[in-house]
Structure formats: structure tokens, C-alpha cells
C-alpha positions in Angstrom: 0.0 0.0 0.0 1.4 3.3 -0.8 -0.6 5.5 1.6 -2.8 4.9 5.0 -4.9 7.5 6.6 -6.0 7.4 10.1 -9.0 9.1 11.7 -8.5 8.5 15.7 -11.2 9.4 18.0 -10.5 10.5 22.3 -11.4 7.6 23.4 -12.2 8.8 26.9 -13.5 11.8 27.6 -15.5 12.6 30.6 -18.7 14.7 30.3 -21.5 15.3 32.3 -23.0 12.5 34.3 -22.2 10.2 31.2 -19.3 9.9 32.2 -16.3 8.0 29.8 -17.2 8.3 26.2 -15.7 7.9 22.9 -15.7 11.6 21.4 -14.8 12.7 17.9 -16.3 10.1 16.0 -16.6 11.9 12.9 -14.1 12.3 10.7 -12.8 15.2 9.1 -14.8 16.2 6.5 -11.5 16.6 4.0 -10.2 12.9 4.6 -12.1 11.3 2.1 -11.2 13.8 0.0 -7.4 13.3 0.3 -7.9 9.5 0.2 -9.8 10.6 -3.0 -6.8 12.7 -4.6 -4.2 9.7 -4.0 -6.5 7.5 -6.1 -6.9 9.5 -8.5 -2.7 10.0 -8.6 -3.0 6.4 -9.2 -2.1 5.5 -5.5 -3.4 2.6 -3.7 -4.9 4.2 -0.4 -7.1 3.2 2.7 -9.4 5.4 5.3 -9.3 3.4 8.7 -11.2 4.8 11.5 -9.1 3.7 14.5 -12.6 4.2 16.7 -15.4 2.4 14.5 -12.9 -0.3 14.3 -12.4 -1.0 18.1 -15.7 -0.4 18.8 -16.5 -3.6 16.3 -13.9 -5.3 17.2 -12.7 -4.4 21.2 -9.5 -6.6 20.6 -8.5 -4.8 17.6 -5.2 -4.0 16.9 -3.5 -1.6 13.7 0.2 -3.5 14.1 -1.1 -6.3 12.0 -2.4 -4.4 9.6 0.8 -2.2 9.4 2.9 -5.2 8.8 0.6 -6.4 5.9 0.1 -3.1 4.0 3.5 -1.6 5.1 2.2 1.8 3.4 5.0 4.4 2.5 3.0 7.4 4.3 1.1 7.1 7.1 -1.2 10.1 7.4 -3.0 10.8 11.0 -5.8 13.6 11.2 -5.6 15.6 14.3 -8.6 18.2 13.4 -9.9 18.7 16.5 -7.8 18.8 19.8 -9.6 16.4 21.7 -8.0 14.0 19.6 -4.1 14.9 20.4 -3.6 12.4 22.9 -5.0 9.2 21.5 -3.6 10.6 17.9 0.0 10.4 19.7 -0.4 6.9 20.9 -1.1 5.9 17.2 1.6 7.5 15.7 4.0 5.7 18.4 2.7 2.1 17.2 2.8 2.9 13.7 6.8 4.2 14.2 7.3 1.1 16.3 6.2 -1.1 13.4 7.2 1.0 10.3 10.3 2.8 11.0 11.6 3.3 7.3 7.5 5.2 6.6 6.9 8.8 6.2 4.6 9.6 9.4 2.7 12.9 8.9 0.0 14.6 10.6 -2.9 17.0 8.8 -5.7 19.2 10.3 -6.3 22.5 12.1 -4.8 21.6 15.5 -1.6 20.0 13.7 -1.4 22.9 11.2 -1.5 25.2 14.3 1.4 23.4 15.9 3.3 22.3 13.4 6.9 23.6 14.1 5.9 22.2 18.2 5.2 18.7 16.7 8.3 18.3 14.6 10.3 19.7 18.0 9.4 17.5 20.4 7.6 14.5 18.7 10.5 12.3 17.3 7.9 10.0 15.7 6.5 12.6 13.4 8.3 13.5 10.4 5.9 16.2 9.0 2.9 18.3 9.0 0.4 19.1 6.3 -1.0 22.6 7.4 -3.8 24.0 6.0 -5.5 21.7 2.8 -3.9 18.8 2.1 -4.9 16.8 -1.4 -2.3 18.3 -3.1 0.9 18.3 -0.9 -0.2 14.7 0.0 0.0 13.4 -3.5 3.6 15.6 -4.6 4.5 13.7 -0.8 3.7 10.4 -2.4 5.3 11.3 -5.7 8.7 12.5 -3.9 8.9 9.4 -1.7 8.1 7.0 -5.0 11.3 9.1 -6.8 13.4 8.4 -3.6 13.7 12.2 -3.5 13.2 14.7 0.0 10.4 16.2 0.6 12.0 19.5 -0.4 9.6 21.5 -2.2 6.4 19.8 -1.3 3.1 22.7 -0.8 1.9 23.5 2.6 4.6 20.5 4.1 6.4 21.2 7.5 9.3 18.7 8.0 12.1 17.8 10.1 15.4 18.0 8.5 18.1 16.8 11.0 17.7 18.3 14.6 15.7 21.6 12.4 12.2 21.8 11.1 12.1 23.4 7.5 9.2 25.1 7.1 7.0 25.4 3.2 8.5 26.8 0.6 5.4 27.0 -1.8 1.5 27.3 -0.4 -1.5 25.3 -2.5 -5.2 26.1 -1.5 -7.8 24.8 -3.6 -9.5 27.0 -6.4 -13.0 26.7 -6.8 -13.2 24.7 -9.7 -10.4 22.5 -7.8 -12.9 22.6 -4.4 -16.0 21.2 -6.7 -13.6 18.2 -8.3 -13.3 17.2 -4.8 -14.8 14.1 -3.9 -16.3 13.9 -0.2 -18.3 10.7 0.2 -16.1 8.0 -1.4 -17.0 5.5 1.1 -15.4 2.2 -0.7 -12.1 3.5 0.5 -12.8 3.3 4.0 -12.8 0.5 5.9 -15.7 -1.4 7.6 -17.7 1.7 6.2 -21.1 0.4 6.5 -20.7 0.8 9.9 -19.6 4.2 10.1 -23.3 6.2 9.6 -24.3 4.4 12.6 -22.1 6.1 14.9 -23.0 8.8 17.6 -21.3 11.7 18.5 -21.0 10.0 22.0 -20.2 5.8 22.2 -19.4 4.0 24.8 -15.9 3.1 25.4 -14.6 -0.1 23.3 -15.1 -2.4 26.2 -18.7 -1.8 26.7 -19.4 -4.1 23.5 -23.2 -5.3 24.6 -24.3 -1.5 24.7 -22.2 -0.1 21.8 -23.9 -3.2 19.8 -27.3 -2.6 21.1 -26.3 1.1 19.5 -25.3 0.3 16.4 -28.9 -2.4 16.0 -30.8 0.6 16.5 -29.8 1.3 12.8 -30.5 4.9 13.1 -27.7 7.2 11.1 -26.0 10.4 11.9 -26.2 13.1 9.9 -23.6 13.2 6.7 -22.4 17.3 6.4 -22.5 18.0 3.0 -19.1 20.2 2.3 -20.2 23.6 0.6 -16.5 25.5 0.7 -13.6 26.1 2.4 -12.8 29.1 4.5 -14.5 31.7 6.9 -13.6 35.6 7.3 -15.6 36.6 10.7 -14.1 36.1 13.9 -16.1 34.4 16.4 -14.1 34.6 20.1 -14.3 30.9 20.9 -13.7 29.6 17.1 -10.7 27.9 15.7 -11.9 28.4 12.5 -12.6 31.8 11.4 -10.6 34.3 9.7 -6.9 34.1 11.8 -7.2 30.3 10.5 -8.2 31.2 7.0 -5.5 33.1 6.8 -2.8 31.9 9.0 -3.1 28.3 7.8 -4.9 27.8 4.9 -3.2 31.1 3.1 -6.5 32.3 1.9 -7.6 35.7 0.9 -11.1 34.6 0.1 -13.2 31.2 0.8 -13.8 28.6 -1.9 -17.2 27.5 -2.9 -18.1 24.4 -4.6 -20.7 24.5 -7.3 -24.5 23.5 -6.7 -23.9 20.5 -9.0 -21.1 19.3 -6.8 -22.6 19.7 -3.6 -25.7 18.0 -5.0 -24.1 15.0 -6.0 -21.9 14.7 -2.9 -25.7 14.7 -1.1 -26.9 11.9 -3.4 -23.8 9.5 -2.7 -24.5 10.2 0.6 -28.5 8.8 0.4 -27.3 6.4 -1.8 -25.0 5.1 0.6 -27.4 5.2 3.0 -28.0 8.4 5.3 -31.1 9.6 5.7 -29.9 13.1 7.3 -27.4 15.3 5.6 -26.4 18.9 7.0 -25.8 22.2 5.4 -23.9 25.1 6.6 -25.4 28.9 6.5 -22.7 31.1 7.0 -23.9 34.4 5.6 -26.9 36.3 3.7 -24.3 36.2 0.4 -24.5 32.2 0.7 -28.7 32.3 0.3 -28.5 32.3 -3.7 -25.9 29.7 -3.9 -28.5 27.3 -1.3 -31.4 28.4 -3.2 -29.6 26.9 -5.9 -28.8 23.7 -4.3 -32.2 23.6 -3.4 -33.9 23.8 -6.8 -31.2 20.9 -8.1 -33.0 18.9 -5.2 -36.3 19.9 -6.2 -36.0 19.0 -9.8 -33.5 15.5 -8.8 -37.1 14.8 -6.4 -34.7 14.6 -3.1 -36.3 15.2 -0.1 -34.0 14.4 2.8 -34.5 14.9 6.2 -32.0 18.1 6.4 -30.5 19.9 9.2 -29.8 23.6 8.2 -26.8 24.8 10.9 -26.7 28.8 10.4 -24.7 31.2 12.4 -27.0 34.0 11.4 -30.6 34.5 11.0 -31.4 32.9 7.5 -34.4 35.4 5.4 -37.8 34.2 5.6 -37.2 34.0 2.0 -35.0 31.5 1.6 -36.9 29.4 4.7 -39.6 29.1 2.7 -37.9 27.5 -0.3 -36.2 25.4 2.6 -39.8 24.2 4.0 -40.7 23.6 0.4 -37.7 21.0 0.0 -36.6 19.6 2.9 -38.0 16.0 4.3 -40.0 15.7 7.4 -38.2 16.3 9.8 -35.9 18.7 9.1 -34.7 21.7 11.3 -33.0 24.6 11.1 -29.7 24.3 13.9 -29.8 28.1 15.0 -26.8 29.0 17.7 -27.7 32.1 19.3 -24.6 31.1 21.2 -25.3 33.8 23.8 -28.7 34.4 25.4 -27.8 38.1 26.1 -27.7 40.5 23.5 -24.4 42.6 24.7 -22.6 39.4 24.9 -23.6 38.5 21.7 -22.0 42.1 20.3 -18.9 41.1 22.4 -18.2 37.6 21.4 -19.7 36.8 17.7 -19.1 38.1 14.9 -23.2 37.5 14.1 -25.4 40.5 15.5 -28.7 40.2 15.7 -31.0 40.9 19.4 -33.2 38.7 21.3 -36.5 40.5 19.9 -35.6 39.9 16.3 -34.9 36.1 17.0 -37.7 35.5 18.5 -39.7 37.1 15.6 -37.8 35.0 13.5 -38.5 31.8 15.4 -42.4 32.4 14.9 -42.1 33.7 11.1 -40.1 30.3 10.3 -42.7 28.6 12.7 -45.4 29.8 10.7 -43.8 28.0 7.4 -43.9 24.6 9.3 -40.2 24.5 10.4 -39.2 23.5 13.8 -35.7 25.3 15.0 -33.1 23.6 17.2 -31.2 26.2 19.4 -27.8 25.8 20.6 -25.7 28.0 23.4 -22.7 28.1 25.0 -21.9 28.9 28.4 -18.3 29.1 29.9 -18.1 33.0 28.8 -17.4 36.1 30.8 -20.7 37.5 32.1 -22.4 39.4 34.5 -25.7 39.4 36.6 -27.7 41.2 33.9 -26.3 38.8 31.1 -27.7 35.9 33.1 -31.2 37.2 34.1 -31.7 38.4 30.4 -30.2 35.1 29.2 -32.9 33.5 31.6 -35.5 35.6 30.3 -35.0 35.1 26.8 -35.1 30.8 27.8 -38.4 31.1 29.4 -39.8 33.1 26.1 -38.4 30.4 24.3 -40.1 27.1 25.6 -43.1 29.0 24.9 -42.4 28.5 21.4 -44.1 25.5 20.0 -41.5 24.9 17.5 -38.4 25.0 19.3 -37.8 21.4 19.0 -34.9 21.6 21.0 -32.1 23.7 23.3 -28.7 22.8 23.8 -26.2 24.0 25.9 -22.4 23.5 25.1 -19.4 24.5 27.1 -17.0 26.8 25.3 -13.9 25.0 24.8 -10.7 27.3 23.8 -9.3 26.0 20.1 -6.8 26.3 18.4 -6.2 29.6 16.2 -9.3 31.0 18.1 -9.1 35.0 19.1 -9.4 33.3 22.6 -6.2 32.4 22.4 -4.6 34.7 20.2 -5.8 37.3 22.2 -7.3 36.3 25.8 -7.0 39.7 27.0 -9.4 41.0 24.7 -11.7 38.2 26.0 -11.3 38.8 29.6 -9.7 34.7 29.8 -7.0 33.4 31.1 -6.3 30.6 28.9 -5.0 26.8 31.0 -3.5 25.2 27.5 -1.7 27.6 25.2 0.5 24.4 23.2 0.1 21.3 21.6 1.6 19.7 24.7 -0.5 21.3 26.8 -3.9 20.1 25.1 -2.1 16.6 25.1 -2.2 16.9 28.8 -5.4 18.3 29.1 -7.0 15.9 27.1 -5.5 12.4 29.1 -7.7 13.8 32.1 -11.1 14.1 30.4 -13.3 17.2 30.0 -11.6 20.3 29.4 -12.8 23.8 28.9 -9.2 25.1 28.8 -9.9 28.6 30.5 -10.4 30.4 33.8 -11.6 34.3 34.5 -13.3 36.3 37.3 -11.5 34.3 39.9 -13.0 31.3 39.1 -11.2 28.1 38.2 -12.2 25.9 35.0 -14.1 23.3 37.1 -16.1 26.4 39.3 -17.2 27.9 35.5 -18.3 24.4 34.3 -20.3 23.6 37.6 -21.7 26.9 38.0 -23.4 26.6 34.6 -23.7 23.1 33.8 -26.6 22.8 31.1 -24.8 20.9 28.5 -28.1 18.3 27.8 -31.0 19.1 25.7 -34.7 20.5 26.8 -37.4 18.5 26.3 -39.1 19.8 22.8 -42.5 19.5 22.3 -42.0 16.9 19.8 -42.0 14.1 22.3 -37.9 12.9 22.2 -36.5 12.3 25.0 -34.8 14.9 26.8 -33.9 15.7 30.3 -34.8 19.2 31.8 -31.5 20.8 32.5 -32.9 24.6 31.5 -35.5 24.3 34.2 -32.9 23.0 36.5 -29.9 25.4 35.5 -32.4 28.0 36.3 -34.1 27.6 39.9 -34.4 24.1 40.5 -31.0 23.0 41.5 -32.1 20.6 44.7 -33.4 18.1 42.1 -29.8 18.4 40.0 -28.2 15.1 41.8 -31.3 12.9 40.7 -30.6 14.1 37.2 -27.1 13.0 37.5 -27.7 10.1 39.4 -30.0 8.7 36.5 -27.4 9.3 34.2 -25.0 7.5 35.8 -27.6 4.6 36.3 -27.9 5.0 32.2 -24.3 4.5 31.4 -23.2 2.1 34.1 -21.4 4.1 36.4 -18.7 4.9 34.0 -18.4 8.7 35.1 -15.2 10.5 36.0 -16.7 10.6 40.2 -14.6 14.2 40.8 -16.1 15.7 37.8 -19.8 13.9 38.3 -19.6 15.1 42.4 -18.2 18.8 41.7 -21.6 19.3 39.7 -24.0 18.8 42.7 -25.5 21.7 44.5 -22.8 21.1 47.8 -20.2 22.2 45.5 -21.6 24.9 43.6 
């Protein structure tokens, strides 16, 4: 085999009163699309998704497979930075078994740390930063001619005891972006397992429940890949405009083509989802989705779609979405904040709590049902909190508000949280890839601290991380009620929680969220 990619998962992280989980089960959107690219070089590659693979198969083990495919480059995404850890144990095993391959890492937390990596991670001889189809194929190429990986885009390496940094930056075009190929699923492996995975499994060893799981035959949502790139500048996002242009060298986003994004959502049915998500990143996007949307129209697809938008989408456009999406489908607002000033403060998408609730009964009024989602973690004072509670209680008024989630802000790489805590009123705890490799071996992390309070006293204070009850009749526990007078009842809530899971909680985490500690 000439090239293996590897999506690895954190394979314990400690949440709420479910305690251990497997997190980051989804792969990065862009590794199908490199394992697409080497094909197409004429490569023989493989997807194998550390995670879905263990979970199948607890006593599964990637040396064998090493020493039958002996690939030339191993490839290891580290997107997200709860994966760091777990990521390092892999690339240890594969450099124990391979020694002569190329090991290199790819995604927004390795591209962030790059020069970090190649210092103090022997096993690693390079990082991909920014987009990788193209440096990973002129990779393959150089090792094929026996030559150094001199020259190769966007590629990080380690020459001697120095780390020589790109010489030459690729970013896809937009007519490269739409030749992508996003839901190639013949070259992963085991892949008609992989829509059947939750954001959240159980750990590899729980195989009864994790089987029970994957016979329930429901599938995740598959996110349908509309461009690359993001100019605003959320404070708590990794991915905005310092990554944009920091890392992927962009001085505008790429957009794929209606066709394109069309037929990635087909192959997706086909292969069977029955969910796909869009993104809605700005009012200039509208025409381009309207677009999509007639393509489905005429094509007579009607999935069940979640919408995620960052700003209020026009009643416009939600009517053409009403008109195509399946039943079921939502729109995945995030309000993020729940008072307007933090709001103005904190995201770069300004709208007040009047005009969303407008919104939420216009789009109502057209049959769509509107998920919310918020983050708490943030600096904030008294007023922010009462008008935050205010705007909750208007909310489960609304009849179709089919959910409300609560999310603790975590502090990401290339993030104006970290770039610039002091704008943010933070004091970040993990400012290194080292120090999100430790953070990440103990569990949950926020990775911040302000007002005098300490990471665990922010997360306790304000734990609401589970959904409201909609009045669709899922099942839901009533954390908003509970965040928000009735605290004496919060240890039944976690207690049944940890009756759920087994008692597989981290107990210092589960006990610092009762009402004692608060």
C-alpha cells in the first residue's frame, strides 16, 4: 500500500453525568477527499477509522495491519484537539512497526502546531497545514522518486535536529474545491458501519451497549461540504478568519458549485444516510443554497436536512427550505449567547433577542421546527444571566423550538481566545500542543479560567450541557429548568445518568456538579 490514513477518535472523555465516552467520532470532512486525490494520482490508499474499528472489534489491533500493508505514508488527522492524545499513541505504534515510513499529521490543531510537533515529537516527520490533497500526492510522488520532501506545498518537515518550514502554499481553487470528492466511502474501511455512529459511544469495552447502539440502525447526519474558508471572527472559534488566513493562506473562501454539492448529497442517500447537513454562513451564501435547493427539487430529493446557520437565515430563503426539505428537518440556530451585549462582544453575528424571536415564529409559521444551541463558559455578568434566563423562558413558549442545547465553550486552536485572551477577559490553562495533550489524558476540558474562578467552578456553575425537552415528544432531560431555579433536584438528574451508562463517570467531575459544590 502506498498510503494509509487514520481518523482516531478520544477515546475517553468525561462529560457530564455520562461519564467515559468515545468523542470525535466523525471524521474530518477533507479525509475522504485526500484519500480521493491519491487514487486519482493512481495510489493505492485506505481510510481506517481507529474508533469504529475498536468499537466492532474491542480486541482490535492496527500492528497487524501495518505489517501487511507496510504503506509508504502514514497520514494521521488531528482536526480537532480532543483527539491529540489518542492521535500520539497511534503515531507511536505505527513508528514502532514502520520505521523506514513517512509519518505525517494534517488538520487545524496539527497545522496550528506544526513547528511544536516536529520539535518535540520524534515519531513525526511532518505536518500538512492548511489543505492537504495536493501536498499529500507531490508527498507520495517524492517518496516514490526516492527524493526529500523539499519543495512539497503546505509541508512542515524535520530536516536533522531543524524543522524546514513550506516553501510554496497550495489552496484549492474553486473549480479545484467542486472536483473534490467527499463521500467516497469504498475507501474506508468497515464503512457500512460508520453512519451508525453517535457523537458520543461508549468506550470499546462496553461491546453489549455499543452493539445494542449500532442495531438501533438509526444514522447520523452526513455534512455536506459547501467551501472552504471563513472571514468573521467568532471569540471561541478555531476556525474563522486568523485560520483562514494563517493556515490555509486564503484571501477569500472557496465555494463548490451546486452541481457538486448536489451530488456529494446523493452519494450520501445512496450510501445510506437519511440526514445530511448544510452550513449557512452568511446572507451572500442564500443564492448559492437556493440553488442547491432547486437541483434537489427537480433531482425529487427530499431528505431529512438539518440547516446549521450562524446567522438568522431570510424568511425567503426558509420558505424555499420548508418547500424542500424532508419531514423532519430543522434549522440548527446557535444564538450562542442568550444576552444581546454578549452577543455584540463575542460573535461576529449580530442580531437581538427580539428579532430572533420574531424570526422563530415567522419560520414557525412556514412549518419549520428550529433547534437552538448555546454556550456557556463565557465572561458575564448578573444582567447577562437574568436576560439570558428571560430570553429561555420566552423560548419554551415557542411550540416549535424542537430543542435547546447548551455546550461549554472550549478554547481552540487559532481562536481570538487564544490569540488574544485579553481582549476576551480569559486566562487561557493550555496555550501548546503539549499542553492540550495533557489536558486531554484527564477528560473534559474547557481550557480557560476568569473572574476568579477556576475551570471546574465555570463548568459547575453553569452546567446545562443536555437538551430541553421539545414538544416533539424525544426524550430529553430538563436541564434549563434546572440550571435555572431548581438545582435541589440536579443530583437525581445526574444520578439517573450514571444509572444509564453504568457508572462509568469520572466521580470528581460527576460530584463537583452537585448543588454542595456549587
Amino acid at each position: 500500500m502506498d498510503c494509509l490514513l487514520l481518523h482516531v477518535p478520544k477515546f475517553r472523555h468525561g462529560y457530564g453525568p455520562y461519564g467515559k465516552a468515545t468523542f470525535i467520532n466523525f471524521m474530518a470532512s477533507g479525509l475522504l477527499s485526500l484519500a480521493t486525490a491519491v487514487r486519482r494520482a493512481g495510489y493505492q490508499v485506505r481510510v481506517v477509522h481507529v474508533g469504529l474499528e475498536r468499537l466492532l472489534s474491542p480486541d482490535f489491533r492496527l500492528e497487524p495491519m501495518l505489517q501487511r500493508e507496510r504503506p509508504s505514508v502514514v497520514g494521521v488527522s488531528v482536526h480537532w484537539h480532543h483527539q491529540v492524545p489518542d492521535s500520539l499513541d497511534v503515531v507511536r505504534s505505527v513508528r514502532r512497526e514502520l520505521p523506514d515510513a513517512f509519518v505525517v499529521l494534517g488538520g487545524l490543531t496539527a497545522s496550528a502546531y506544526a513547528e511544536e510537533i516536529l520539535l518535540t515529537c520524534p515519531e513525526v516527520d511532518g505536518v500538512v497545514c492548511g489543505e492537504g490533497e495536493i501536498p499529500l500526492v507531490r508527498l507520495l510522488e517524492a517518496r516514490g522518486a526516492g527524493r526529500s520532501p523539499q519543495g512539497v506545498p503546505n509541508l512542515s518537515y524535520r530536516d536533522g535536529g531543524r524543522v524546514v518550514r513550506p516553501s510554496t502554499w497550495w489552496h484549492a481553487t474553486d473549480d479545484e474545491f467542486q472536483a473534490l470528492e467527499f463521500a467516497d466511502f469504498s475507501l474506508l474501511e468497515n464503512a457500512a458501519a460508520y453512519p451508525r455512529l453517535y457523537p458520543f459511544m461508549l468506550p470499546p469495552e462496553r461491546v453489549r451497549l455499543n452493539r445494542l447502539l449500532f442495531e438501533m440502525k438509526r444514522t447520523a447526519g452526513f455534512h455536506v461540504p459547501l467551501g472552504r474558508g471563513c472571514f468573521r471572527r467568532c471569540a471561541w472559534c478555531g476556525g474563522g478568519a486568523d485560520a483562514t488566513v494563517g493556515l490555509l493562506r486564503r484571501e477569500r473562501s472557496a465555494l463548490t458549485s451546486p452541481e457538486a454539492a448536489v451530488a456529494t448529497l446523493e452519494r450520501a442517500l445512496a450510501f445510506g444516510y437519511r440526514t445530511v447537513a448544510t452550513d449557512h454562513w452568511f446572507h451572500g451564501m442564500e443564492g448559492f443554497l437556493s440553488d442547491v435547493l432547486t437541483l434537489c427539487r427537480k433531482r425529487g430529493l427530499a431528505p431529512r436536512w438539518n440547516l446549521d446557520a450562524w446567522e438568522l437565515p431570510s424568511l425567503e430563503f426558509c420558505e424555499e427550505f420548508a418547500a424542500t426539505a424532508g419531514a423532519g428537518s430543522t434549522i440548527e440556530f446557535s444564538p450562542d449567547m442568550g444576552s444581546q451585549r454578549l452577543r455584540e462582544r463575542y460573535k461576529a453575528f449580530r442580531f437581538g433577542n427580539d428579532e430572533l424571536l420574531a424570526w422563530i415564529d415567522a419560520v414557525g409559521a412556514r412549518g419549520l421546527n428550529v433547534g437552538l444551541h448555546f454556550l456557556y463558559g463565557l465572561p458575564s455578568g448578573p444582567e447577562d444571566d437574568l436576560e439570558e434566563k428571560r430570553l429561555l423562558e420566552r423560548l419554551e413558549r415557542r411550540s416549535n423550538v424542537c430543542r435547546i442545547q447548551f455546550h461549554a465553550c472550549e478554547i481552540e486552536p487559532m481562536s481570538p481566545m487564544l490569540l488574544r485572551p485579553e481582549e476576551h477577559g480569559i486566562e487561557p490553562l493550555v496555550k501548546s500542543f503539549s499542553d492540550y495533550a495533557r489536558a486531554h489524558r484527564g477528560g473534559f476540558r474547557m481550557g480557560f479560567s476568569h473572574s476568579g474562578l477556576s475551570e471546574a467552578e465555570l463548568h459547575a456553575g453553569r452546567c446545562r450541557s443536555y437538551c430541553l425537552l421539545g414538544r416533539n415528544g424525544r426524550m430529553k432531560c430538563r436541564m434549563l429548568r434546572l440550571a435555572t431555579g431548581f438545582r435541589a433536584l440536579d443530583p437525581l438528574v445526574h444520578a439517573a445518568g450514571r444509572l444509564i451508562w453504568r457508572g462509568g463517570g469520572d466521580r470528581a467531575l460527576l460530584d463537583s456538579l452537585s448543588p454542595g459544590a456549587r
